[in-house]
DSSP file (Angstrom, degrees, kcal/mol; ACC not computed):
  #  RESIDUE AA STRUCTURE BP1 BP2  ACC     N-H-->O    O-->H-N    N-H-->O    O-->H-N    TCO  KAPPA ALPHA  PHI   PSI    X-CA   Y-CA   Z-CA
    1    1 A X              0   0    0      0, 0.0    16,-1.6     0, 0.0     2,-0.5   0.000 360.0 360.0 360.0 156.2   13.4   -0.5   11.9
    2    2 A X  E     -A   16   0A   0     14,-0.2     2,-0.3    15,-0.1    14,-0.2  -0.986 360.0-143.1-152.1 130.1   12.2    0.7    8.5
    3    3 A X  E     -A   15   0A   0     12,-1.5    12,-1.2    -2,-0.5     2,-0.3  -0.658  29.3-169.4 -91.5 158.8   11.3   -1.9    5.4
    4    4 A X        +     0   0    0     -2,-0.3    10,-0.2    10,-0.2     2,-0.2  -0.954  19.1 131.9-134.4 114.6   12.6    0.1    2.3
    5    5 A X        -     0   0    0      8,-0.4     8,-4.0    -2,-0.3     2,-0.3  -0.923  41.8-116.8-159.5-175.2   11.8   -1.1   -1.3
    6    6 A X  B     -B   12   0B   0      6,-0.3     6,-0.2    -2,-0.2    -2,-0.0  -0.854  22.6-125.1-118.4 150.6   10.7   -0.6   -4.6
    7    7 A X    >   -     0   0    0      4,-0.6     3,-0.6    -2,-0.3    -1,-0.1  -0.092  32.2-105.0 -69.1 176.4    8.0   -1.8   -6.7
    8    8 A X  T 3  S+     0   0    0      1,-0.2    -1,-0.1     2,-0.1    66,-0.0   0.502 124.0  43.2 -28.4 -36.6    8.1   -3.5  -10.1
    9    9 A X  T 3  S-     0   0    0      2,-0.1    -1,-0.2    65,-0.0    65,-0.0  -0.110 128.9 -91.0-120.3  13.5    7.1   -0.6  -11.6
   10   10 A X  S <  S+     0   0    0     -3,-0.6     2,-0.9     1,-0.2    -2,-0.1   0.426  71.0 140.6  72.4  18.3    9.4    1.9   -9.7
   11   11 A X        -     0   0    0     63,-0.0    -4,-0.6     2,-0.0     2,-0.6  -0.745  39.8-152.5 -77.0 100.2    7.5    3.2   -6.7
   12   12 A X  B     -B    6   0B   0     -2,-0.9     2,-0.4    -6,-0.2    -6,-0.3  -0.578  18.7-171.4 -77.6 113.3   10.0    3.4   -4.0
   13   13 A X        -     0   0    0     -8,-4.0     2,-0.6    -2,-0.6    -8,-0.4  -0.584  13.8-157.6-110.7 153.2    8.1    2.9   -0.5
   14   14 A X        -     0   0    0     -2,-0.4     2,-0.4   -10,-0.2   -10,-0.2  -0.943  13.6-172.3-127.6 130.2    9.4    3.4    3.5
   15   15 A X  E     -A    3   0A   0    -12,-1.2   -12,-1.5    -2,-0.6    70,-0.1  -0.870  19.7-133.2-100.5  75.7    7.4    1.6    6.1
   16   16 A X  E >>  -A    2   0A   0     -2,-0.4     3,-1.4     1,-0.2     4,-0.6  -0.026  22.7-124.3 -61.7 147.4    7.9    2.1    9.9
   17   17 A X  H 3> S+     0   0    0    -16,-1.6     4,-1.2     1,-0.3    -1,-0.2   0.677 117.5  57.9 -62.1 -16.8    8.0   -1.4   12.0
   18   18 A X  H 34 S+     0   0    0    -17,-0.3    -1,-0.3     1,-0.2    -2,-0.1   0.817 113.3  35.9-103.9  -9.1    4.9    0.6   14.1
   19   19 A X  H <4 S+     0   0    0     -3,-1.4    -1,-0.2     2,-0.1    -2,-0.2   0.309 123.3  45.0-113.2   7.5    2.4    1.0   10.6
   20   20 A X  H  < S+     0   0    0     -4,-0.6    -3,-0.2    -3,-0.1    -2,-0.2   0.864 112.1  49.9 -96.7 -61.6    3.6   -2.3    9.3
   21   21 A X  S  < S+     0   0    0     -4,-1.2     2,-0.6    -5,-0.1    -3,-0.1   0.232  86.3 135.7 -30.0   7.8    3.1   -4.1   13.1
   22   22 A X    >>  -     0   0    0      1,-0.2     4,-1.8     2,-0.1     3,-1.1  -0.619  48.5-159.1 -90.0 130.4   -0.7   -2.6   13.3
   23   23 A X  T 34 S+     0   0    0     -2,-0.6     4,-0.3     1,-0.3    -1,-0.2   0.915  94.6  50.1 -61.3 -40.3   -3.5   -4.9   14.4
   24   24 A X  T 34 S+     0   0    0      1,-0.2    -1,-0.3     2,-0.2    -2,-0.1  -0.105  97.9  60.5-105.6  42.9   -5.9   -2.7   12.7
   25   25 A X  T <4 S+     0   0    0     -3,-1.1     4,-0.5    -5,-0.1    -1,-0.2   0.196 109.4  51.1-115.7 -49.8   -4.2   -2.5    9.4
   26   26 A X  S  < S+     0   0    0     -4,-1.8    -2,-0.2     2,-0.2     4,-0.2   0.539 104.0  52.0 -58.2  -8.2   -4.9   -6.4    9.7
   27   27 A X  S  > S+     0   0    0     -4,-0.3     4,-1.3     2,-0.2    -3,-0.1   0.581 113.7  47.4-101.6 -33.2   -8.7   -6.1   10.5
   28   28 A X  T  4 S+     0   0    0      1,-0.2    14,-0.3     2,-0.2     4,-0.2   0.493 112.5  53.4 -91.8  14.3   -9.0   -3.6    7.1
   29   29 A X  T >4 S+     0   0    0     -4,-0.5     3,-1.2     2,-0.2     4,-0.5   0.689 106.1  48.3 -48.9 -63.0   -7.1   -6.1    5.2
   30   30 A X  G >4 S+     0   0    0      1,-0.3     3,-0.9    -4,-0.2     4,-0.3   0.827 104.5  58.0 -65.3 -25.8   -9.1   -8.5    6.1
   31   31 A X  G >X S+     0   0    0     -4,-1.3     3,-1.9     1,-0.3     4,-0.8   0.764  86.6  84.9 -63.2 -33.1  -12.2   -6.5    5.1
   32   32 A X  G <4 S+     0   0    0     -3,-1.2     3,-0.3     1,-0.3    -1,-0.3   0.761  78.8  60.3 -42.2 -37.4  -10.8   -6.3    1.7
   33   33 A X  G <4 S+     0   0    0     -3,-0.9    -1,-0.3    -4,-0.5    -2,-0.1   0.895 119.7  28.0 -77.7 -25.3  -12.3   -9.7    0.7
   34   34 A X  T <4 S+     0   0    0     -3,-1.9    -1,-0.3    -4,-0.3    -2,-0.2   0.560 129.6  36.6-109.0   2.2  -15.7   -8.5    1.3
   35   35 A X    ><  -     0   0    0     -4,-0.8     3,-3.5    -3,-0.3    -1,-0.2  -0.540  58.3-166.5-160.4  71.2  -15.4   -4.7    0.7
   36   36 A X  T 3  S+     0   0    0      1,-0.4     3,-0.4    -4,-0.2    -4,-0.1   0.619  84.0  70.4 -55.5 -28.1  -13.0   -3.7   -2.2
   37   37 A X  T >  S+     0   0    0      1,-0.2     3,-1.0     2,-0.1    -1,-0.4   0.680  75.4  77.4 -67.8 -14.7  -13.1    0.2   -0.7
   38   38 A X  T <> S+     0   0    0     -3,-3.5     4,-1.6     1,-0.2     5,-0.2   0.174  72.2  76.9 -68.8  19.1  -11.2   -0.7    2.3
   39   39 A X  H 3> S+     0   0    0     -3,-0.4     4,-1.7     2,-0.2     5,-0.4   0.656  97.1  56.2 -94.6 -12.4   -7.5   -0.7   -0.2
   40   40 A X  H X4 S+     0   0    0     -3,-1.0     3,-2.5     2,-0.1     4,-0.2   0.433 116.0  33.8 -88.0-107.7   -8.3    3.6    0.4
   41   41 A X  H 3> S+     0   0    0      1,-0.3     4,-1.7    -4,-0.2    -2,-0.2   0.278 120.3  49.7 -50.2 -67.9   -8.1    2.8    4.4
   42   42 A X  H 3X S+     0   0    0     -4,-1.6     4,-3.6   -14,-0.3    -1,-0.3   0.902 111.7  50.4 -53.5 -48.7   -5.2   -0.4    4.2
   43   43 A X  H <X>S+     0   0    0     -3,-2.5     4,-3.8    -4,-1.7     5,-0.6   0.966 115.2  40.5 -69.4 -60.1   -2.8    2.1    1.9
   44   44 A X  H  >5S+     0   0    0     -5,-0.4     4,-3.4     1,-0.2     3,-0.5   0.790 120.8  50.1 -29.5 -82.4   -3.0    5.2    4.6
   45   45 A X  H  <5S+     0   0    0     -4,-1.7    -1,-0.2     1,-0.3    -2,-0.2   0.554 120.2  28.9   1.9 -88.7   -2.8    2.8    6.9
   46   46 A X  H  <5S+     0   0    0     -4,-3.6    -1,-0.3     1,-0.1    -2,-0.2   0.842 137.3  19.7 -29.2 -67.5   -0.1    1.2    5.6
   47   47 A X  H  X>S-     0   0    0     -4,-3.8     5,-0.6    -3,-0.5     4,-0.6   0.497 100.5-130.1-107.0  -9.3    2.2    4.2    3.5
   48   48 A X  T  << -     0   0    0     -4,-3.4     4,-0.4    -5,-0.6    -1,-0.3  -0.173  38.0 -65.4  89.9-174.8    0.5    7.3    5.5
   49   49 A X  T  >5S+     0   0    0      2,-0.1     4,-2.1     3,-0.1    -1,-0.2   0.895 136.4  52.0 -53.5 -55.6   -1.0   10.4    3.6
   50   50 A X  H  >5S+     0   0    0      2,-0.2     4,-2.4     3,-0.2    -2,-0.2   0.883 118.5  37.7 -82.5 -33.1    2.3   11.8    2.1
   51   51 A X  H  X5S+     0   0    0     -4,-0.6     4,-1.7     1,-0.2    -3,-0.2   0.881 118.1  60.2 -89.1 -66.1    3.4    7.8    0.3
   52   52 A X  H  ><S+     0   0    0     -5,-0.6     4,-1.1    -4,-0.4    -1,-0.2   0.600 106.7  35.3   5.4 -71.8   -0.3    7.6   -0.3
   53   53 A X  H  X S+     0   0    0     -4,-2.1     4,-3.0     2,-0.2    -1,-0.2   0.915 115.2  56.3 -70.5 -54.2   -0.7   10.5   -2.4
   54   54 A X  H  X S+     0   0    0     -4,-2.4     4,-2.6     2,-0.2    -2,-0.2   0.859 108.2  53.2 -43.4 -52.7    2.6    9.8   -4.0
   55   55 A X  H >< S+     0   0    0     -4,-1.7     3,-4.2     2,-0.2     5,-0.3   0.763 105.5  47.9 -29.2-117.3    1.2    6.3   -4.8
   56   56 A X  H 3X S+     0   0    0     -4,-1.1     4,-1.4     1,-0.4    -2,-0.2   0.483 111.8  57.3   5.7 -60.6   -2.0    7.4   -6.5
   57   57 A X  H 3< S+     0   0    0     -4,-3.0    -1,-0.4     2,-0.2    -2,-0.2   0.795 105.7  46.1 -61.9 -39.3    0.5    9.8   -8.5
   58   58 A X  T << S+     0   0    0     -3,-4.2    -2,-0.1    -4,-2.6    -3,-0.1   0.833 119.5  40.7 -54.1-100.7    2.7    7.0   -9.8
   59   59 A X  T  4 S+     0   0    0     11,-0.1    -2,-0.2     8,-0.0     8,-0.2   0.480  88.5 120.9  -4.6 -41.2   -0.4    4.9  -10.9
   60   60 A X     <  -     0   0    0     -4,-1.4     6,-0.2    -5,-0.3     5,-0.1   0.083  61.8-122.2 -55.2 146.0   -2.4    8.0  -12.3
   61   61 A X        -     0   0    0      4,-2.7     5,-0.0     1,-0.1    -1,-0.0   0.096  25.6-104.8 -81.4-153.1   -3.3    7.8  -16.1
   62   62 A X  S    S+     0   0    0      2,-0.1    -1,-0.1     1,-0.0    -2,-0.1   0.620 129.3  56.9-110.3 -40.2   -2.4   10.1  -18.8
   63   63 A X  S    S-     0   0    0      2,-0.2    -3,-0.0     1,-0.1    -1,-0.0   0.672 121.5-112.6 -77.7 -28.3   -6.2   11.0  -18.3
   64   64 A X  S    S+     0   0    0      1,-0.6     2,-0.3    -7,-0.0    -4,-0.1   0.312  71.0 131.9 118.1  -0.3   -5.5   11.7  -14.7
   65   65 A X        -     0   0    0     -5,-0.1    -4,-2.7    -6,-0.1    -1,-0.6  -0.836  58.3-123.8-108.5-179.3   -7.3    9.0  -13.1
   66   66 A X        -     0   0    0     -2,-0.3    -6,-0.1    -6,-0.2     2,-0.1  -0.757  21.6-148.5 -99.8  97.3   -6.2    6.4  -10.3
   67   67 A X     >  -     0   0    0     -2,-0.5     4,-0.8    -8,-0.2    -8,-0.0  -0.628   9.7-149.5 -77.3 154.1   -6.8    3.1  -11.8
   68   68 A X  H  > S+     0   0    0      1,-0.2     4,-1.5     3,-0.1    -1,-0.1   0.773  90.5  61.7-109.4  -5.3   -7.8    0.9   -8.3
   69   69 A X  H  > S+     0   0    0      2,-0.2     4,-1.9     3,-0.2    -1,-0.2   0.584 103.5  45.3 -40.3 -36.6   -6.4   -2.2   -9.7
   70   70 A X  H  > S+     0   0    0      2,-0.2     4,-3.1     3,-0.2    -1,-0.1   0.871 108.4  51.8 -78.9 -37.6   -3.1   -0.9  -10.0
   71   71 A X  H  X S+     0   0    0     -4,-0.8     4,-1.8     2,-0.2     5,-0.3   0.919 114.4  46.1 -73.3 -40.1   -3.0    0.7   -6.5
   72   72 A X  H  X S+     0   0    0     -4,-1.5     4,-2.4     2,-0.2    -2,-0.2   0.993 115.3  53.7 -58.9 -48.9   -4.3   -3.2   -5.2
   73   73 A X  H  X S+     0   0    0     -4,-1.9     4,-1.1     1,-0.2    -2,-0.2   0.877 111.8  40.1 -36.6 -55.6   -1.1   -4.4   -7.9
   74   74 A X  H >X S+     0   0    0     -4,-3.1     4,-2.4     2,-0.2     3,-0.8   0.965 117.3  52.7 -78.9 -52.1    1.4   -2.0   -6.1
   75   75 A X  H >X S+     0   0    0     -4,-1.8     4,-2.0     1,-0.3     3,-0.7   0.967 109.0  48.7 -29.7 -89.3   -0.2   -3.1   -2.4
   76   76 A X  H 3X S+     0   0    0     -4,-2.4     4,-2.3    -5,-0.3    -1,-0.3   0.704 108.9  53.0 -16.8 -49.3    0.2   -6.7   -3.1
   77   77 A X  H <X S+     0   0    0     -4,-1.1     4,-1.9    -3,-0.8    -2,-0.2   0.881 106.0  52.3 -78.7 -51.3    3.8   -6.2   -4.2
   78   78 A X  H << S+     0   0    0     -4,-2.4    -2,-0.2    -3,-0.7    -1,-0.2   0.991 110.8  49.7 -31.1 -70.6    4.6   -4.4   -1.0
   79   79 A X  H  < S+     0   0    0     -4,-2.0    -2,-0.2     1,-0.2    -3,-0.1   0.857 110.2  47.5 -29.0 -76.0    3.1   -7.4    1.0
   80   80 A X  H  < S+     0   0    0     -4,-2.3    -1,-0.2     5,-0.1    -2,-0.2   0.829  91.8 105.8 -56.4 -47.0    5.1  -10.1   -0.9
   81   81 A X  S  < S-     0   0    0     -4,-1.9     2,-0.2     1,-0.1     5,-0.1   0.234  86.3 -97.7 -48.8 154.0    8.3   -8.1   -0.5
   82   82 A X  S    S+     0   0    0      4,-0.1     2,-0.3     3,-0.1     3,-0.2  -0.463  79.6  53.3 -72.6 148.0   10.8   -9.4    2.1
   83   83 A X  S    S-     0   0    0     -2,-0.2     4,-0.2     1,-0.2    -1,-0.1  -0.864 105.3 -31.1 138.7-119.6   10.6   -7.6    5.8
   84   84 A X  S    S+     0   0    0     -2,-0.3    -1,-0.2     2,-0.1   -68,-0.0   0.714 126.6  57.7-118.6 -51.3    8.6   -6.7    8.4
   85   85 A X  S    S+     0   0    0      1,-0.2    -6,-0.1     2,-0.2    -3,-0.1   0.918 105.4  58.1 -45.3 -49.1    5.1   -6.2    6.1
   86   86 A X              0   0    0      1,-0.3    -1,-0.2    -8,-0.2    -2,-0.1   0.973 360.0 360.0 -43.6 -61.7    5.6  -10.1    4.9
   87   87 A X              0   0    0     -4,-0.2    -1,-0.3    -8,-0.0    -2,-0.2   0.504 360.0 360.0 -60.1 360.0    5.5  -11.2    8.7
């Protein structure tokens, strides 16, 4: 099974049931609250290298950086979405 969607903001992501279902995608999640660098670990994690980069490349300014608010924005939005990620 494969969650499918799109962001608010047009980033179309694919998810496998085995990177969504990961215990230790839930342990750097949880790290988030105390360690705001763990969103680089949770999105590999999450979207792999190739959706990763492709993030970071939607989000990227005019100026050519990575805002890291936006990439937590786009994260978040995944989450809420209906599917496997939700659960």
């Amino acid at each position: 099974m494969e969650l499918k969607g799109k962001t608010s903001t047009g980033f179309e992501y694919k998810i496998t049931e085995e990177r969504a279902n990961n215990y230790e995608l839930l342990e750097v999640l949880e790290e988030l609250d105390v360690s705001p660098a763990a969103l680089v670990r949770a999105v590999k994690m999450l979207l792999g290298e190739k959706q990763a980069k492709a993030l970071k490349d939607h989000v990227r300014t005019e100026d050519g950086i990575v805002p890291a608010d936006r990439i937590g924005e786009e994260l978040k939005e995944i989450f809420e979405a209906d599917g496997p990620v939700k659960n």
